[in-house]
PAZAPA-4460 file (N, C-alpha, C; in steps of 0.05 Angstrom, whole numbers, plus 32768, in hexadecimal, padded with zeros to 4 digits):
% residues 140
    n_x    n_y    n_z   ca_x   ca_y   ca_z    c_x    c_y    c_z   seq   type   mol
   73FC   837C   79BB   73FE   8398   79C1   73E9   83A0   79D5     1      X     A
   73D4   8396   79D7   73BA   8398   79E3   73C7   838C   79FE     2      X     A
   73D0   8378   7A02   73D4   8374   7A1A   73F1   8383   7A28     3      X     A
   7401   838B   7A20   740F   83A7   7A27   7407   83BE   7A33     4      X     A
   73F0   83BF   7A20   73E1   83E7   7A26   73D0   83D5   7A46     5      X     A
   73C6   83C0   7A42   73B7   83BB   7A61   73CF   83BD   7A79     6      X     A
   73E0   83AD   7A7A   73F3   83A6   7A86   73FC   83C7   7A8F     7      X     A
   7401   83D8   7A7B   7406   83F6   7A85   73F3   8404   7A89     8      X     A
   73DB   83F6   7A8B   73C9   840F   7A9C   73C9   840A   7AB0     9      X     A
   73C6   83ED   7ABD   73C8   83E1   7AD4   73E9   83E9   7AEB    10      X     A
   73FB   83EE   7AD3   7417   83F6   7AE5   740E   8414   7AED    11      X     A
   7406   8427   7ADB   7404   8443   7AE3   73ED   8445   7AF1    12      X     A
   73DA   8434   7B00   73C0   8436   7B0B   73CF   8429   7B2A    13      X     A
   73E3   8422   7B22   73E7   840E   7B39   740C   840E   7B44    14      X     A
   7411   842D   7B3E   7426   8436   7B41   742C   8441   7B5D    15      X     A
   744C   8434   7B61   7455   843D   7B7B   746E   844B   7B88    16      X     A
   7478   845E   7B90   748C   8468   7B8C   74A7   8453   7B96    17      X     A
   74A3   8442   7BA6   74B7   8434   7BAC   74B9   8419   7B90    18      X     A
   74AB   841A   7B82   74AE   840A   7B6F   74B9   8418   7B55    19      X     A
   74BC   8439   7B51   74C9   8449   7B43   74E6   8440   7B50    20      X     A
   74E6   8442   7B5F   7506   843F   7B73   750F   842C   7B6C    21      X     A
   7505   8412   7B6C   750A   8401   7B64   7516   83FB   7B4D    22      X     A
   7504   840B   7B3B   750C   8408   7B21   7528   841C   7B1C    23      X     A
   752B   842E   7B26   7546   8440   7B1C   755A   8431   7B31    24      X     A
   7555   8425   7B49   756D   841B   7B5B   757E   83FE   7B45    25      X     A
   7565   83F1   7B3A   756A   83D7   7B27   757F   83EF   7B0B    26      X     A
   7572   8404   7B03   757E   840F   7AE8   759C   8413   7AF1    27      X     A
   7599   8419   7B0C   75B6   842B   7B16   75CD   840F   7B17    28      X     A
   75C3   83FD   7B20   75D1   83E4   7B22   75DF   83DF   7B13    29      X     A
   75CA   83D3   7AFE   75DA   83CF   7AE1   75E9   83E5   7AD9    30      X     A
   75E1   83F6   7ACD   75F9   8415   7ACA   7610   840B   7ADC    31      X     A
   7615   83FF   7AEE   7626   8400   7B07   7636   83ED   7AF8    32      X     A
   7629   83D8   7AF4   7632   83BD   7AEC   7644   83BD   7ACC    33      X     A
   7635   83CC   7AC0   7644   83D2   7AA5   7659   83E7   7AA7    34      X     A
   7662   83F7   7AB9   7674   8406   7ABC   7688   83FA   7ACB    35      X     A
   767F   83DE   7ADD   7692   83D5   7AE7   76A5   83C2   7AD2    36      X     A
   7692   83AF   7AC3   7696   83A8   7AAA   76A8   83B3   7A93    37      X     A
   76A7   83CA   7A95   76B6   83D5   7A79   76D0   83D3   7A89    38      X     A
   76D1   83E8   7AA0   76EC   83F0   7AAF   76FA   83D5   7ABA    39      X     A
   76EB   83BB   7AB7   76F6   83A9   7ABF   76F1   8384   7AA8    40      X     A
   76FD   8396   7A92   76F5   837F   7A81   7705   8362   7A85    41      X     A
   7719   835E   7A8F   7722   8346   7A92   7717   833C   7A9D    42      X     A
   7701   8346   7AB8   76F8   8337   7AC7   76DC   832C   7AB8    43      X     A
   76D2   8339   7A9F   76C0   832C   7A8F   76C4   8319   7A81    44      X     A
   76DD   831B   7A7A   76E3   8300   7A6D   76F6   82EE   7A78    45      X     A
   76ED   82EB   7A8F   76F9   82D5   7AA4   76D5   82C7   7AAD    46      X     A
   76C9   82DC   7AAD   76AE   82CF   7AAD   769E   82C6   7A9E    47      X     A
   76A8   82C7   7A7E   769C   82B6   7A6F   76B4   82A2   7A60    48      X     A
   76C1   829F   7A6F   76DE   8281   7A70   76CC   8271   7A6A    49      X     A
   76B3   825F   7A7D   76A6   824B   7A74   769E   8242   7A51    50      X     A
   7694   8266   7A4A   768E   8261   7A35   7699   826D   7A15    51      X     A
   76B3   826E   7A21   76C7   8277   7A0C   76CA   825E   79F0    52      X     A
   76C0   8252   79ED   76C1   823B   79D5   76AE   823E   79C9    53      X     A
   7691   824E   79CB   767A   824E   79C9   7674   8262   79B3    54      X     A
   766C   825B   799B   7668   8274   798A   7660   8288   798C    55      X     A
   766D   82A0   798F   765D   82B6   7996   7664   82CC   79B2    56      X     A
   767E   82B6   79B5   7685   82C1   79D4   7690   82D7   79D3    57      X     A
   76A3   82E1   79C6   76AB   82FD   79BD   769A   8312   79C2    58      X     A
   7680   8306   79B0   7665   831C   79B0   7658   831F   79C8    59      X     A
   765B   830F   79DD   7648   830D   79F5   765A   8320   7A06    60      X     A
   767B   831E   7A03   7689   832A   7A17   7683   834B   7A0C    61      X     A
   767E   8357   79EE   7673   836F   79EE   765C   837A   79F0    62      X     A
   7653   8361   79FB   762C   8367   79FB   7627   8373   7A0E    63      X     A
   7632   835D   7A21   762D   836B   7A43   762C   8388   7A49    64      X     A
   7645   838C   7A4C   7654   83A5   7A54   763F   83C1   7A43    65      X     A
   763D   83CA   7A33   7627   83D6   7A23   760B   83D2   7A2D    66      X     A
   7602   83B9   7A2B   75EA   83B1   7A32   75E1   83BD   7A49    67      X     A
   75EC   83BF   7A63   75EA   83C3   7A7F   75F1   83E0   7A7D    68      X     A
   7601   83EC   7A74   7608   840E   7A7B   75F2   8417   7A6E    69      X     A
   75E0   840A   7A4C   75D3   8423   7A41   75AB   8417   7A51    70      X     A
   75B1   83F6   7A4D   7597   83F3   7A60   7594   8401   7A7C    71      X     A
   75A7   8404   7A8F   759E   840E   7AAE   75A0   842E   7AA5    72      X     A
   75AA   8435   7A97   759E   8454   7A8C   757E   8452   7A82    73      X     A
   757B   8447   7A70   7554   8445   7A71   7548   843E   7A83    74      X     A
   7552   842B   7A91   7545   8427   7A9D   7542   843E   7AB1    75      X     A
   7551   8445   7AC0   754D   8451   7ADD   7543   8474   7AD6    76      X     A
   7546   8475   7AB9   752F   8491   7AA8   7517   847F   7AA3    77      X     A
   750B   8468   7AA5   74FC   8457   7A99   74EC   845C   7A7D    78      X     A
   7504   845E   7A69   74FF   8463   7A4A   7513   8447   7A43    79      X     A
   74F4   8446   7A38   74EE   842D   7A2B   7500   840E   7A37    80      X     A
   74ED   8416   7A4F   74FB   8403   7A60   74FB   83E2   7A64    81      X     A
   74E5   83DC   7A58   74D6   83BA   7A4C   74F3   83B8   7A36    82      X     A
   74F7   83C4   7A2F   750B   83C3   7A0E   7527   83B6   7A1D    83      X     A
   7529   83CC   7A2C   7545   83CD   7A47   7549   83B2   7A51    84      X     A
   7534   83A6   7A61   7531   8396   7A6D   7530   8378   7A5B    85      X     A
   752B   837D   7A3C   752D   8366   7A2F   7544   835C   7A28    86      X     A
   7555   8378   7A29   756E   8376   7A26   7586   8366   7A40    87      X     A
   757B   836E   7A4F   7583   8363   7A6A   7580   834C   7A70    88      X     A
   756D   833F   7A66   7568   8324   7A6B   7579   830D   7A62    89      X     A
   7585   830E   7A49   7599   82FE   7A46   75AD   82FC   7A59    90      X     A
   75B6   8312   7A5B   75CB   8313   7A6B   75CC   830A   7A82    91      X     A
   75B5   830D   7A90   75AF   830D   7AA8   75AD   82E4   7AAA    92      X     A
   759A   82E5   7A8E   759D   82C3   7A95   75B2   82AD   7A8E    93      X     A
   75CD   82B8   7A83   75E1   82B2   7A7B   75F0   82B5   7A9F    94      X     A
   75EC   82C8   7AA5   7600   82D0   7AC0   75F9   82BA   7AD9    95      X     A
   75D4   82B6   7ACB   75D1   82A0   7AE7   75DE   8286   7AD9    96      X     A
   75E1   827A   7AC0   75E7   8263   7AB3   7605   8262   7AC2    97      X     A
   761F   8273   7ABD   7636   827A   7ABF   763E   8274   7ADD    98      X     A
   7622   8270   7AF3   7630   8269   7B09   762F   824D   7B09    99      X     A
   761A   8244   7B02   7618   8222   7AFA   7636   8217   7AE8   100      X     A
   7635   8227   7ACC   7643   8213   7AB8   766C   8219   7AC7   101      X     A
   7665   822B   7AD5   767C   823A   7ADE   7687   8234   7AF9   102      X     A
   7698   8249   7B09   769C   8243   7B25   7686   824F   7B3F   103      X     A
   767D   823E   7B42   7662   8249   7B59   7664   8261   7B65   104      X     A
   765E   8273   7B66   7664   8290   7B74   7646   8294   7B77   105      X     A
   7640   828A   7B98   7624   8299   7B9E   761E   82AE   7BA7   106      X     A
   7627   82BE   7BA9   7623   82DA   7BA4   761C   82DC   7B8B   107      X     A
   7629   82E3   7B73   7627   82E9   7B59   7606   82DB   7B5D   108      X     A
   7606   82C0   7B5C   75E5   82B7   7B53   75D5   82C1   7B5E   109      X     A
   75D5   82C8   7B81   75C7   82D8   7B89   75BF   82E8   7B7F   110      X     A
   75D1   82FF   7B77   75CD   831D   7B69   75BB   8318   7B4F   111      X     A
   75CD   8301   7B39   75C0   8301   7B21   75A6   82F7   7B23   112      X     A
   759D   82DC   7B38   7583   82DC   7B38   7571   82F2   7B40   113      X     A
   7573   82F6   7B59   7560   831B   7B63   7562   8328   7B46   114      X     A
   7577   833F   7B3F   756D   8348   7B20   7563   8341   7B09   115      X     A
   7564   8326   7B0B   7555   8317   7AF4   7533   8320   7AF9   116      X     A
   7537   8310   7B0B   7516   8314   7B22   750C   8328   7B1A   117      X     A
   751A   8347   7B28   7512   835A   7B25   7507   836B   7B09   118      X     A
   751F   835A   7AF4   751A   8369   7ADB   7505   835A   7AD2   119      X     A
   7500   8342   7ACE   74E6   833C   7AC5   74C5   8344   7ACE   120      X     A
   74CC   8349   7AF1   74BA   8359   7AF9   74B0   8377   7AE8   121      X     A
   74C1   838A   7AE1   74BD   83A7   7ACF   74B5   8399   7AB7   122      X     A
   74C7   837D   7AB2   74B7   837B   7A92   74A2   8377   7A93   123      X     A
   748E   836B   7AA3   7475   836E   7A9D   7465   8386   7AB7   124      X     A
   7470   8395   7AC3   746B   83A6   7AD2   746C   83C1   7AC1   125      X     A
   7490   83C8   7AB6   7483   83DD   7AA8   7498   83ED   7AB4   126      X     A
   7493   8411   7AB0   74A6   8416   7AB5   749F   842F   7ACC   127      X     A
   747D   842E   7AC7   7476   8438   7ADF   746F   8457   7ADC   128      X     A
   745F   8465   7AE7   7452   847F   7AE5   746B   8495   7AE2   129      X     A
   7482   848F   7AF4   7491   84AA   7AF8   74AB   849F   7AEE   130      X     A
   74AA   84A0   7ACF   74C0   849C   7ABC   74BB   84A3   7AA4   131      X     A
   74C8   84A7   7A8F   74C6   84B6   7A79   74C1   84AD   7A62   132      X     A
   74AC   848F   7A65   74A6   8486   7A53   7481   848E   7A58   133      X     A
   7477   8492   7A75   745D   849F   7A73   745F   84B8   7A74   134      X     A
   7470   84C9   7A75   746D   84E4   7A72   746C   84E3   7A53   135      X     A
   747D   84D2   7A3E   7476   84E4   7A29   745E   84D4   7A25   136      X     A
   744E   84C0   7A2C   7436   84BF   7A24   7422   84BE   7A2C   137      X     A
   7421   84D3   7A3D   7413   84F0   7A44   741B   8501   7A30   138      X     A
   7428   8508   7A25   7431   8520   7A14   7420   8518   79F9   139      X     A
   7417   850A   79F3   7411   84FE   79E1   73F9   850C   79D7   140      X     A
***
């Protein structure tokens, strides 16, 4: 926990507005991505074909879709956005696995690696001075 509270004094000491941007342009994405997702579910489960034999696959194809619309909402308010972003990570590292175990689409890896990137960057970055996880604590 101690190394958290450092890690966020150092993000809010060392805060930048294009890295706020950053962070709601990445929230807006996903939101993007999970709305594309829902309105386009066959195409989700054409993308986890590879791993349709796999216990659990059912659950993964309702994970996503949820995962991405309610994470890029915290995120891009940045409440409780480390949480968001933990959430994201499976997915994100399943989507880079999926071009390997799957049909190569480099684009897709492109995309999934960069957001991967990016999200692990906020997880230990944070969520940054001008989001509503330090306003309420300031309120505090």
């Amino acid at each position: 926990m101690g190394k958290i509270k450092s890690l966020n004094k150092w993000a809010n000491a060392h805060t930048y507005v294009p890295l706020d941007i950053l962070r709601m342009a990445l929230g807006v994405f996903l939101f993007m991505k999970g709305i594309n997702f829902m309105g386009n579910s066959q195409m989700l489960v054409e993308l986890f074909a590879p791993f349709k034999n796999m216990a659990g696959g059912m659950i993964m194809i309702h994970y996503v879709a949820p995962a991405h619309f309610i994470g890029g909402i915290l995120i891009v308010f940045g409440l409780l956005t480390r949480w968001a972003i933990i959430g994201q990570l499976p997915i994100l590292i399943g989507a880079i696995v999926i071009n390997f175990a799957g049909e190569m689409n480099t684009t897709n890896l492109l995309l999934a690696s960069i957001t991967f990137l990016v999200c692990v960057f906020f997880l230990f970055y944070g969520s940054g001075k001008h989001s509503a996880d330090y306003y309420f604590k300031m309120q505090q």
